[in-house]
C-alpha positions as CSV (number, residue, x, y, z in Angstrom):
1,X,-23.7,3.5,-17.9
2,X,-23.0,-0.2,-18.7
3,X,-20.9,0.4,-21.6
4,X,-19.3,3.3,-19.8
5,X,-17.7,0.7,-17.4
6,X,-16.9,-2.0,-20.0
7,X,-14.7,0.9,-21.5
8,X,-13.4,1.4,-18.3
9,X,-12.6,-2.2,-17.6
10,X,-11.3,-2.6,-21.1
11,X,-9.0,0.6,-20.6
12,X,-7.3,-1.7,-17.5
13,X,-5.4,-3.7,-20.0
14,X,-2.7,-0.7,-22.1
15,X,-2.4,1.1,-18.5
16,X,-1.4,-2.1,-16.7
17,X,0.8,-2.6,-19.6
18,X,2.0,0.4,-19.8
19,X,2.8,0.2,-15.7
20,X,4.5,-3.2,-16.7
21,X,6.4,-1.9,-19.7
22,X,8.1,0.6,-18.1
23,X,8.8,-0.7,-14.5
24,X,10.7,-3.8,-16.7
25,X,12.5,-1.5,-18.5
26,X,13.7,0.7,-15.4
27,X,14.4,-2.9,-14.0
28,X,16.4,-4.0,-16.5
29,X,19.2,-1.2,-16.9
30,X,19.3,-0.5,-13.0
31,X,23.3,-1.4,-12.1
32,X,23.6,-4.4,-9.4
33,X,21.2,-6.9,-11.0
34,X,20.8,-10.2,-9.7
35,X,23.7,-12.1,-11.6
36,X,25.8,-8.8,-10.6
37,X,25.0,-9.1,-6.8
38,X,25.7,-13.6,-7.2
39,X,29.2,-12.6,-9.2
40,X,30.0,-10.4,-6.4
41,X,29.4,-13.0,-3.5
42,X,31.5,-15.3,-5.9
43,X,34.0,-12.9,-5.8
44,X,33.9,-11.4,-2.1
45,X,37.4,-12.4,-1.6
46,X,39.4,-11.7,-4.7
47,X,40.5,-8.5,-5.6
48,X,37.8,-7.9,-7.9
49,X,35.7,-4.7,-7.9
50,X,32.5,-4.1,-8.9
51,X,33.1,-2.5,-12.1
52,X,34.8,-5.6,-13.4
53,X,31.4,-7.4,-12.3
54,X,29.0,-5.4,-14.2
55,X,31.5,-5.3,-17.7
56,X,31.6,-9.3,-17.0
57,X,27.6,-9.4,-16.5
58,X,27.2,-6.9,-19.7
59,X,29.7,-9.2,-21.7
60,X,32.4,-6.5,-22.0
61,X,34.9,-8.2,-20.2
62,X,35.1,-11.5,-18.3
63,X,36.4,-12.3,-14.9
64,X,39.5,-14.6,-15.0
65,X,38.5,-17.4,-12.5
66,X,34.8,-17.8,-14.1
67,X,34.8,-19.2,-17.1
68,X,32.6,-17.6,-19.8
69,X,30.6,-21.1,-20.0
70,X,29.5,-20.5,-16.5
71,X,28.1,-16.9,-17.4
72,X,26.3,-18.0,-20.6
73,X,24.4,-20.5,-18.4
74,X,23.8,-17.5,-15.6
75,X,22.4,-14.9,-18.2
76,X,20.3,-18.3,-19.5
77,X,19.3,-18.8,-16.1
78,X,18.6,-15.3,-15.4
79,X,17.2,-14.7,-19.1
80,X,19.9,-11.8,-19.9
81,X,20.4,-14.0,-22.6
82,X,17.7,-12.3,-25.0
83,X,16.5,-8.9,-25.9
84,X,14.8,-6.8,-23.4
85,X,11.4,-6.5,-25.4
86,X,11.8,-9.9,-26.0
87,X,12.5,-10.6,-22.3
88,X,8.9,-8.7,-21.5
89,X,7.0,-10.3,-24.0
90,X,8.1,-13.7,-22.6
91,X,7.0,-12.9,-19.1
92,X,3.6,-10.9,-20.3
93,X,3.5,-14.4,-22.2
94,X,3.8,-16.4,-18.9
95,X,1.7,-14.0,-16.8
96,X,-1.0,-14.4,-19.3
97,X,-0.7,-18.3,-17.8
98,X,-0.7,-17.3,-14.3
99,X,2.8,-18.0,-14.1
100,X,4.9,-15.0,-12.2
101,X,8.0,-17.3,-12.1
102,X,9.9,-18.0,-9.3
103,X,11.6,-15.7,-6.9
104,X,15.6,-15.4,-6.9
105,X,15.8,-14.7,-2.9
106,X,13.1,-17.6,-1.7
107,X,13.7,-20.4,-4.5
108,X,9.6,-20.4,-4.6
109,X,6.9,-19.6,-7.2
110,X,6.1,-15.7,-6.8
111,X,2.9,-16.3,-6.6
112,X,3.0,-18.5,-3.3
113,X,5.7,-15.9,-1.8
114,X,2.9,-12.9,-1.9
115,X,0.4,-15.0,-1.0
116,X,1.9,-16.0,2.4
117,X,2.0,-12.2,3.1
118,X,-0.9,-11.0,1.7
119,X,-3.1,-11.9,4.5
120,X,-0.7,-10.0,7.0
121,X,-1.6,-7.0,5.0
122,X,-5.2,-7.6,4.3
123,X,-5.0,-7.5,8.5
124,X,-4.0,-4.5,8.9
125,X,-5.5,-2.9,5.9
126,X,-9.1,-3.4,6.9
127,X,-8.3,-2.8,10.6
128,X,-7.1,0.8,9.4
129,X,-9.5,1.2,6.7
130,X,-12.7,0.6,9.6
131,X,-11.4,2.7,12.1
132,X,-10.5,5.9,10.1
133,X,-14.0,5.9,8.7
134,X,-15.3,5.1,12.1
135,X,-13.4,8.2,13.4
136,X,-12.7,10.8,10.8
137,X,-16.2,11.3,9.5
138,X,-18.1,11.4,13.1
139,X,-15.3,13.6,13.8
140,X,-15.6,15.7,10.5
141,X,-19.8,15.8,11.2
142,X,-19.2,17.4,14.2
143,X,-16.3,19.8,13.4
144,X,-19.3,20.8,10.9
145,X,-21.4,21.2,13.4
146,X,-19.6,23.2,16.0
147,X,-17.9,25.1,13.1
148,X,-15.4,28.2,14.4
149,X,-16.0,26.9,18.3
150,X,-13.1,25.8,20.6
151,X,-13.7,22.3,19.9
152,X,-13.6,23.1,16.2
153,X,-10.3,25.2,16.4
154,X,-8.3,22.2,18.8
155,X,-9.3,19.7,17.3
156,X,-7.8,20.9,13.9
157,X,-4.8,21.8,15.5
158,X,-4.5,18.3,16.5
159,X,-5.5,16.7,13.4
160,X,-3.0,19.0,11.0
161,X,-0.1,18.2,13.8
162,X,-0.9,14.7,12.8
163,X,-1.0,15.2,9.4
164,X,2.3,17.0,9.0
165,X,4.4,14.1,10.9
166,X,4.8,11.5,8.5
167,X,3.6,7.6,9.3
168,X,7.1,5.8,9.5
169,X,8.3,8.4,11.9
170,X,5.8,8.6,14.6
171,X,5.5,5.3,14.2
172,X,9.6,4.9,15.1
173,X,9.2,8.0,17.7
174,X,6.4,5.3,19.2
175,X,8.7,2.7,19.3
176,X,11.3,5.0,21.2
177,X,8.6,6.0,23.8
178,X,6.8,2.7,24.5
179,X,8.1,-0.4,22.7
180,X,10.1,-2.8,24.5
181,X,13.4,-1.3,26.1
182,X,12.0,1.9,26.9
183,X,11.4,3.7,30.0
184,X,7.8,2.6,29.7
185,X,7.9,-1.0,27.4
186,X,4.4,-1.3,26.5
187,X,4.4,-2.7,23.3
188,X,6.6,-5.2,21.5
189,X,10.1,-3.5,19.5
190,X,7.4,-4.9,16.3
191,X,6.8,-8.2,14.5
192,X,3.0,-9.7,13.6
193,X,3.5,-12.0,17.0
194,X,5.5,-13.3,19.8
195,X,8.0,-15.8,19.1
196,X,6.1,-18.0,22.0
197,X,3.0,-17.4,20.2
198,X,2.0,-20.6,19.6
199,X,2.2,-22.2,22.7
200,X,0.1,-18.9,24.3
201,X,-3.6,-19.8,25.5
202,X,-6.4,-18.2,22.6
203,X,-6.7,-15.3,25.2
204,X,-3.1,-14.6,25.3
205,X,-2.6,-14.8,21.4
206,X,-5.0,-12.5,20.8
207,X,-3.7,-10.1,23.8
208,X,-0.2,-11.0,21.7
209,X,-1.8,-9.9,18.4
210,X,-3.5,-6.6,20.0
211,X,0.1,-5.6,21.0
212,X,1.9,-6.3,18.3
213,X,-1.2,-4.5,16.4
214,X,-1.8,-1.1,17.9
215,X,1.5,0.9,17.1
216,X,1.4,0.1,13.0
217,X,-2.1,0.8,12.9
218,X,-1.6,3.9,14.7
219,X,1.1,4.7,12.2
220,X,-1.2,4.3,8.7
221,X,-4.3,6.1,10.4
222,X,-2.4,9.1,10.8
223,X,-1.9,10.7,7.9
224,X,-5.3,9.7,6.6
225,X,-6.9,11.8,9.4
226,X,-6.3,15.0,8.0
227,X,-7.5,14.5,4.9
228,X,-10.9,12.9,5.6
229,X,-11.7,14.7,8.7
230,X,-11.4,17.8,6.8
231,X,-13.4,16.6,3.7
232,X,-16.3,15.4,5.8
233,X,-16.1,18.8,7.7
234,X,-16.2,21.0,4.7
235,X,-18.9,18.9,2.5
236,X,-21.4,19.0,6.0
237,X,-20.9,22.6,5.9
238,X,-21.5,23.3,2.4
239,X,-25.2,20.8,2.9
240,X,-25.7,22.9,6.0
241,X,-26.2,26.2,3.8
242,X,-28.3,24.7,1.6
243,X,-32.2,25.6,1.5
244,X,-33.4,22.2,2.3
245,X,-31.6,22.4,5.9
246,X,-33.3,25.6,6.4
247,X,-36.5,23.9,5.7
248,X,-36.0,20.7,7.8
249,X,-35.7,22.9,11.0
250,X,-38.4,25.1,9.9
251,X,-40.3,21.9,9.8
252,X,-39.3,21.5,13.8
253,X,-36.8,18.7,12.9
254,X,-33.8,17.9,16.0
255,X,-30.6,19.5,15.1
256,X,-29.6,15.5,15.3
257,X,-31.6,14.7,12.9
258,X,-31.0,17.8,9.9
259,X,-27.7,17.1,10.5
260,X,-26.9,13.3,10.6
261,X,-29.7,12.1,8.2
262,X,-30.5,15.0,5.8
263,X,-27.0,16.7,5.9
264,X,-24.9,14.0,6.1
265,X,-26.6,11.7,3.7
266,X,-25.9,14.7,0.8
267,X,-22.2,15.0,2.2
268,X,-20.9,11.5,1.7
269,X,-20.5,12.2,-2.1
270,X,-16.5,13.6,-1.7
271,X,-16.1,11.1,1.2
272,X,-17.2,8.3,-1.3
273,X,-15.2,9.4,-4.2
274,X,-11.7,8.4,-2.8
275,X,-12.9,5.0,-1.2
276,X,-11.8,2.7,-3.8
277,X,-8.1,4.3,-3.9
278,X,-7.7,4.5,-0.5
279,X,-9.1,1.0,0.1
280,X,-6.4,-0.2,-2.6
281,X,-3.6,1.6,-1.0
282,X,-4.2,-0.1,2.4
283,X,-3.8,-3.6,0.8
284,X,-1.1,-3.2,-0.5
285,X,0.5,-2.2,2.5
286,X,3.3,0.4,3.3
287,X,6.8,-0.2,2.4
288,X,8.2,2.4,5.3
289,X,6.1,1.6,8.2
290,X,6.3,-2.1,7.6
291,X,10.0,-1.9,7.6
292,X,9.6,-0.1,10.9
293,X,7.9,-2.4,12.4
294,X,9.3,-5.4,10.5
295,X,6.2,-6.9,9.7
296,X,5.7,-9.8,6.9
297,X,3.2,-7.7,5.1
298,X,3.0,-6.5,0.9
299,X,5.4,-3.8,2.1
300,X,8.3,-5.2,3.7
301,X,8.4,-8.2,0.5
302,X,8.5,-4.9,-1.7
303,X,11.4,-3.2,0.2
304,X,13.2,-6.6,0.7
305,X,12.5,-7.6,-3.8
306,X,13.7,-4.2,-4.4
307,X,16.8,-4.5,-2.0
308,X,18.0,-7.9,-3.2
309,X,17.0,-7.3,-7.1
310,X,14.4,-10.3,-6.7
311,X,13.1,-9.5,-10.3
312,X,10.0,-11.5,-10.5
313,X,8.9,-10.5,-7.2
314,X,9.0,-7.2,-7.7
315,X,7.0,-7.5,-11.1
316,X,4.4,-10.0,-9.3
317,X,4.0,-7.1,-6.7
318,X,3.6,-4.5,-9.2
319,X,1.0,-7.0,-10.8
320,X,-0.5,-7.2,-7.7
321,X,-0.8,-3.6,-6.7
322,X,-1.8,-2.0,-10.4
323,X,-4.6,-4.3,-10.8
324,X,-6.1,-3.5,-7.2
325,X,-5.2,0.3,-7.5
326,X,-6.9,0.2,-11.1
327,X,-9.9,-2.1,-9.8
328,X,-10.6,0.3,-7.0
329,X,-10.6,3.3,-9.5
330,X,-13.5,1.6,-10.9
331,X,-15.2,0.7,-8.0
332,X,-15.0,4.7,-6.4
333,X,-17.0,5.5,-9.9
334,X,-19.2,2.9,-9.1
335,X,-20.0,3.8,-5.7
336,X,-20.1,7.8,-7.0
337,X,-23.2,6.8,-9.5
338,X,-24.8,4.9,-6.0
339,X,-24.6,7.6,-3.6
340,X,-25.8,10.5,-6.4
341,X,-28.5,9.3,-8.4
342,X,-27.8,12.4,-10.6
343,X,-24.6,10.9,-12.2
344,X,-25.3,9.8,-15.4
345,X,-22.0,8.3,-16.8
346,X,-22.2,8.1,-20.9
């Protein structure tokens, strides 16, 4: 099983740089680059278009009132000076030294511009994470449980009407229904805090901090509901068929018990299996719901890179997210072999 998982950690390297490869490439080639979107401030109030921009960035043409010194030491700048493989190798080269370069948009290393959002999404990540495990499998247990009752039938009703709307829109229809300006104007409009936040009591800032926190994570648990509930529900039925049941309340054992300890303890094996991913997915935020909310999380740095053609953040965030995504691959496998002592990975 050891060397099963040294494979597996040794297979992280040609994915992430295949990941890497071809998320440069796509980078590369996509129209309104950086030096594009500077030449067109430059040029906001001559009469030249945008077509005239890109030949003068590709080195078709050049603009008449910037001399063709000035873009040599742009595309130097920039590093559209050299080949694109040779451009990759350079930054896997740098990477390989912890160095992710330093963002176009905030004039800082990358590396300290994720870091200073990281911990926003970290927040709501494990805050999300906790409570849908804390709901959805209780809830799923005693779906099983009650299986074909009314409180079996309603409850999935709810839970696929959840499911279907998707997380940045109910989290905008809750903004229209109680954030701040509407008839009710319970919860802030969105942000991570108050703007008064710091001179707030420790009471008041984390009554600050509850508000500004209940909306967004309402938004990411909902369409993780569905699919856990349901998983949990279907695995506690499939123990709850099995002979061993039968014999636990032959044996006189509480319906509490067969089901909680003996049942459920079997059924965790599908629930476990998609841990790891779905723990990776909720650090690294959500582009659309943070933009909703405007919160300074993973998400809203992607949306913003992506948006501005901030090159090296994007990469550092793609670093960032294939190496948790690929590390929490690993760890579901790991936690599979721990909950089933009969997997045997070779």
């Amino acid at each position: 099983m050891i060397r099963y998982f040294i494979r597996r950690i040794l297979l992280i390297v040609p994915t992430f740089i295949g990941i890497t490869l071809v998320t440069f490439l796509i980078l590369q080639f996509v129209p309104g680059g950086p030096m594009e979107q500077y030449l067109m401030r430059l040029q906001s109030g001559s009469s030249s278009n945008t077509s005239e921009i890109q030949n003068a960035v590709t080195g078709r043409t050049g603009i008449s009132n910037i001399p063709e010194s000035a873009l040599r030491e742009m595309k130097e700048f920039y590093g559209f000076d050299k080949p694109v493989i040779t451009r990759y190798f350079d930054w896997l080269k740098n990477l390989a030294g912890f160095n992710f370069g330093k963002s176009y948009v905030y004039s800082e290393p990358v590396i300290d511009v994720i870091a200073s959002r990281f911990p926003v999404s970290v927040y709501f990540g494990l805050i999300g994470f906790i409570l849908t495990y804390a709901v959805c499998v209780p809830l799923g247990v005693m779906k099983a449980a009650r299986s074909g009752t009314r409180f079996d039938f309603f409850s999935s009703v709810l839970v696929f009407l959840g499911y279907s709307i998707p997380g940045w829109a109910f989290g905008a229809l809750l903004l229209v229904l109680l954030g701040g300006g509407s008839f009710l104007n319970v919860f802030p409009l969105g942000g991570f805090n108050s703007d008064d936040f710091g001179n707030l009591s420790f009471f008041g800032q984390v009554f600050d901090r509850v508000k500004h926190t209940v909306l967004p994570v309402l938004s990411y648990l909902i369409g993780s509901f569905a699919t856990l509930t349901i998983l949990t529900k279907n695995s506690v039925v499939d123990s709850l068929n099995q002979d061993y049941i039968r014999t636990a309340y032959a044996k006189g054992l509480s319906e509490k018990r067969v089901v909680f300890v003996h049942a459920l303890r079997n059924s965790l094996i599908p629930v476990v299996t998609g841990l790891g991913y779905f723990f990776g997915i909720l650090l690294t935020g959500s582009i659309l719901i943070e933009k909703v909310f405007n919160i300074p999380g993973i998400g809203l740095l992607a949306y913003d890179s992506m948006i501005n053609r901030d090159y090296p953040v994007v990469m550092g965030l793609l670093v960032f997210q294939s190496l948790i995504l690929l590390t929490g691959n690993i760890l579901t496998d790991i936690l599979y072999a721990a909950v089933d002592p009969r997997v045997k990975y070779k």
